[in-house]
N, C-alpha and C positions, 0 to 999 in steps of 0.2 A: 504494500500500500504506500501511497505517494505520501511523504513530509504536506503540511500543513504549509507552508510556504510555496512548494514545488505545485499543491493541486490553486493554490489563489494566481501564481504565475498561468497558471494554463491557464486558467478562468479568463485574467486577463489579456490573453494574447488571443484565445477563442473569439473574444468581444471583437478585439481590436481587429480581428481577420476577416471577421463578417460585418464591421463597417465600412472598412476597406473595399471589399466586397459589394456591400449596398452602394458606397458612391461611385465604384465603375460601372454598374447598372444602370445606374439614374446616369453620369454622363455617357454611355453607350446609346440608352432609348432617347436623350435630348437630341444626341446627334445623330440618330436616324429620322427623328422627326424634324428637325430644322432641316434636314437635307432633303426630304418631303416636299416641302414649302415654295413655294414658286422664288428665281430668281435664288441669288448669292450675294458674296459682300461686296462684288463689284458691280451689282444691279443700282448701285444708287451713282457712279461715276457713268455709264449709262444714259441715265435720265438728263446729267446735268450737260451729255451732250460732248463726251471724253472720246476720244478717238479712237478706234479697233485698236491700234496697234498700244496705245495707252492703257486700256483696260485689257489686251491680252497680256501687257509687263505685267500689272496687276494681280491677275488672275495666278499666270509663273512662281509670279512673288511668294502670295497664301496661298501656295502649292494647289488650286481650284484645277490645275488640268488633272491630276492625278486620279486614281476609280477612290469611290466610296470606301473601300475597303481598307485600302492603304492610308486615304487620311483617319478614318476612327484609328485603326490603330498606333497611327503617330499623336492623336490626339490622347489615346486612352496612358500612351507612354510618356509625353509631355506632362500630362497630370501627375503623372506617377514621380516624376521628375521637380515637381514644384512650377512645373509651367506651364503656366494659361493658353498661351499663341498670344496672336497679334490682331488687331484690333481691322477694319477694312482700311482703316488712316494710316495703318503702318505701326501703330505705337502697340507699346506691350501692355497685355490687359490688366496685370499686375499693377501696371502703375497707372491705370486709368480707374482703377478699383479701387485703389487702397485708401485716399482720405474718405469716399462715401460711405464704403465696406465700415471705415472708423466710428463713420457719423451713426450710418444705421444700427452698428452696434451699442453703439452708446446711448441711443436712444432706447433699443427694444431692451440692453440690461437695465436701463432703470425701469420700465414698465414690467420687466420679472422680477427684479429685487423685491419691488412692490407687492407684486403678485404674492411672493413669496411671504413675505415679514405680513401680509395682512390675511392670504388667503391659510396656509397652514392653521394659525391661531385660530379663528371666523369659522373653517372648516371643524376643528376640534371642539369648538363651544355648541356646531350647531349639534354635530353628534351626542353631546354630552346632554343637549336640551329638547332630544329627538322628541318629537310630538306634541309641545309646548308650542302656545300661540306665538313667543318671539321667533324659534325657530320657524314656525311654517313661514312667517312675515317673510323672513331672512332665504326662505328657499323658494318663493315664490319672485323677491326681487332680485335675486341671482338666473332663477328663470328667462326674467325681462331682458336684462341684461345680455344674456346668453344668446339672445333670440335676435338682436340689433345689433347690425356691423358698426364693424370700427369707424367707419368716415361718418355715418350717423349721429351715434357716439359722438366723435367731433366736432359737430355741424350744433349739435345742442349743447354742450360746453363752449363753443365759443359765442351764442347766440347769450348766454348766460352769462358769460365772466367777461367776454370781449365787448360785446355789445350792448348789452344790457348795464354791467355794472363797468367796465372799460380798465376791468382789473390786469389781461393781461391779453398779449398779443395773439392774432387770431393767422396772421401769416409770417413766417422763419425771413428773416431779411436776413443774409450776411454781410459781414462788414469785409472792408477793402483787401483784408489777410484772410480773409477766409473765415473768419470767427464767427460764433453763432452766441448770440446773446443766451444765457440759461431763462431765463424770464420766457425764452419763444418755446422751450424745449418743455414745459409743464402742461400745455394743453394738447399734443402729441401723443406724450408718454400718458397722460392718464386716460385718453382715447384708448388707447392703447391696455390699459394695465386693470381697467373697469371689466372688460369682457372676459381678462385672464383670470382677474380674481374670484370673478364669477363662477368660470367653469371650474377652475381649479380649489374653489372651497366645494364645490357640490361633490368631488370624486374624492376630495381628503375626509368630508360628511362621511362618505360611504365607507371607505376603507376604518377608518376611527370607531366608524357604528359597527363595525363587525369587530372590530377587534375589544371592544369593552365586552364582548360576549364570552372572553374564552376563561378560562376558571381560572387565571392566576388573578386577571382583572377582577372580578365577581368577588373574589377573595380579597383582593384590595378592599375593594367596594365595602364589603361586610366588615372588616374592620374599623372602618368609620377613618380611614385616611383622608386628607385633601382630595379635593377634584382635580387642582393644579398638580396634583404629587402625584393623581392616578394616572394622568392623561401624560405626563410627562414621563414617567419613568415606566410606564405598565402599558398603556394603550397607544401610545405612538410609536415607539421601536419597531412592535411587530407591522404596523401600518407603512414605515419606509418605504418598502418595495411599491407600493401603489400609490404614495404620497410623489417616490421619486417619479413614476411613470406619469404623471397627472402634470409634474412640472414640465417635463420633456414636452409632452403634449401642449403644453403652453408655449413652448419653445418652436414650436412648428405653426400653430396658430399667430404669434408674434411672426414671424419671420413673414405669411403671409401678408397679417394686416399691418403691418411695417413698410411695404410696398403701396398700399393702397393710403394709405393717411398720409407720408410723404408725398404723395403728389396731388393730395389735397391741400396743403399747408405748404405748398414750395418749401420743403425739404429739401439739403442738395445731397440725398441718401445714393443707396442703390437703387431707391425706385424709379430716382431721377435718370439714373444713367440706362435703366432697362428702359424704361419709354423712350427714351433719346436712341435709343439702339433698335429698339422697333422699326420706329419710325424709317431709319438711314439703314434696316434690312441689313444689319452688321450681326449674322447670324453669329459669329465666333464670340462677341462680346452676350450675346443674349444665352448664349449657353453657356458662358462662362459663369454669368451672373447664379442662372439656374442652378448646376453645380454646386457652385459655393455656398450657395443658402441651404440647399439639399445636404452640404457636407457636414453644415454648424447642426442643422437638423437632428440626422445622423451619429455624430456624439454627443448630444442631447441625450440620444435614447440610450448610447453606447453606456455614458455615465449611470442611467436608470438601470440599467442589465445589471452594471457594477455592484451597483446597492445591493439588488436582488441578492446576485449571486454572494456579495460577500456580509451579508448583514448578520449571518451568525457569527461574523467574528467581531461584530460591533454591538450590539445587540445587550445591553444588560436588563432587559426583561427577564 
C-alpha cells in the first residue's frame, strides 16, 4: 500500500492531468469550430480593400495556407508551450491579453471574494434556520436573484446608486495610464457578486443541511454546544467538498457574466477585446480568449476535486 504522501501526490497529479486534459479539449472543439465559420483572420484586410498579393503575405505569415490539421496541432502544441499565436495584426496574443486578462481578473476576484466571505456564512445560517420564516424570506430572494442576469443586475444598481442617489459611477472611464478609478469598479463587481452569492449560498444551504444530519452533528446538537461551535467545527468540514464545488461553479458563472457586464459598463476587460475580435473576424484572438477563460475555469474545479479528494486529511470533524 502506497505512503500517505505518495497516494495525495497521485491524487494531485491525476487532477492536474485531466485539467490539462479538459483544456486541450475545449481549445481543440474552439478551433474546429472557429474554423467552421465563414472567412479567416485575413477576411477583415479583404474588406478594407488589401491586395491579393498583401493578404496572400498574410495568410503565409498565420501559416492560413496550411490543412486544418496541421494548424490544431501546432496550435494544440503552442498552448502547450505557453503560446497563444498571433493576433490577425501581427502582435502576440499574450500581450494583447494581458492588462485586460489583469482587469477582468481583478474585477471577477473581488465579486468571488464577496461571494465567498458573505455566501459561505448566509448559506450556513440559512441551513441552521431551515424552515423558519427568515430562512424561507432568504431562499426565496436568493431565488430572484438567481433568476436575473448580470447586466440586469447592473442596469438596477446603477438606476439606484448612479442615478437616482449619484452615489457612484454608472460607466469605467480610464484615465491617460490606463488606471481605473476603484469608485467605477463597485457597481460591476456587485452586479456581478449579487447572483454568485445567491446561487452559491443556496448549494452551501444544501450541502450544511445534510451535513447537520449525520450523528456526530446530532451529538453536538444534544449536548447543548454553540450553533457557531457546531457549524464551524462539526457541520462545515464534512460540507467542503460541495461548499468547494458551489464556488468553482461560481467561478465559471463569473467568468461568463464578467464578459457580459464589461461591455455594458465600458470595461476595458477581456470582454472588451472578445467583441473587438469579433467584430475584425480575428478568429486566433477569439479563441485564445475562449481558452483562457475555459482554463481559469478548469482549475476552478481542478482546486474543488482537491478539497474533495484531500479533505480527510484536513478535516477535524
Amino acid at each position: 500500500m502506497l505512503p500517505a504522501a505518495s497516494r495525495t501526490a497521485a491524487r494531485v497529479g491525476l487532477v492536474l492531468a485531466r485539467t490539462l486534459a479538459t483544456i486541450a479539449v475545449v481549445a481543440a472543439a474552439v478551433f474546429l469550430l472557429t474554423e467552421a465559420l465563414p472567412g479567416d483572420a485575413t477576411s477583415g484586410l479583404v474588406d478594407r480593400g488589401t491586395s491579393p498579393a498583401a493578404v496572400a503575405a498574410a495568410r503565409a505569415e498565420l501559416g492560413l495556407e496550411q490543412s486544418a490539421p496541421a494548424r490544431l496541432w501546432q496550435r494544440l502544441e503552442g498552448l502547450a508551450h505557453g503560446d497563444l499565436g498571433h493576433t490577425a495584426r501581427g502582435r502576440p496574443v499574450g500581450d494583447v491579453l494581458a492588462r485586460p486578462l489583469r482587469r477582468t481578473l481583478t474585477l471577477a476576484g473581488i465579486a468571488l471574494l464577496a461571494a465567498i466571505l458573505v455566501a459561505v456564512p448566509l448559506g450556513a445560517a440559512m441551513a441552521w434556520r431551515g424552515g423558519r420564516a427568515s430562512e424561507k424570506l432568504l431562499g426565496a430572494a436568493s431565488v430572484a436573484l438567481i433568476s436575473v442576469p448580470e447586466f440586469v443586475v447592473f442596469t438596477l444598481l446603477a438606476l439606484l446608486f448612479s442615478s437616482a442617489l449619484g452615489l457612484l459611477p454608472a460607466v469605467v472611464v480610464t484615465g491617460s495610464d490606463g488606471e481605473i478609478d476603484a469608485a467605477a469598479l463597485v457597481l460591476p463587481a456587485l452586479a456581478l457578486a449579487l447572483p454568485a452569492i445567491a446561487w452559491t449560498a443556496r448549494l452551501v444551504r444544501g450541502a450544511v443541511a445534510d451535513a447537520l444530519e449525520l450523528p456526530h452533528v446530532q451529538a453536538a446538537r444534544l449536548d447543548g454546544l454553540p450553533p457557531a461551535q457546531i457549524l464551524l467545527r462539526h457541520a462545515v468540514p464534512p460540507a467542503l467538498p460541495a461548499i468547494a464545488a458551489s464556488i468553482a461553479a461560481s467561478c465559471a458563472a463569473l467568468a461568463g457574466g464578467s464578459v457580459v457586464v464589461e461591455a455594458a459598463v465600458n470595461y476595458p476587460g477581456v470582454g472588451s477585446v472578445l467583441t473587438q475580435a469579433i467584430q475584425a473576424r480575428d478568429v486566433e484572438l477569439v479563441s485564445s480568449v475562449v481558452v483562457m477563460m475555459a482554463a481559469i475555469v478548469a482549475l476552478a474545479f481542478a482546486v474543488a476535486d482537491l478539497v474533495r479528494d484531500l479533505r480527510p486529511r484536513v478535516a477535524w470533524a
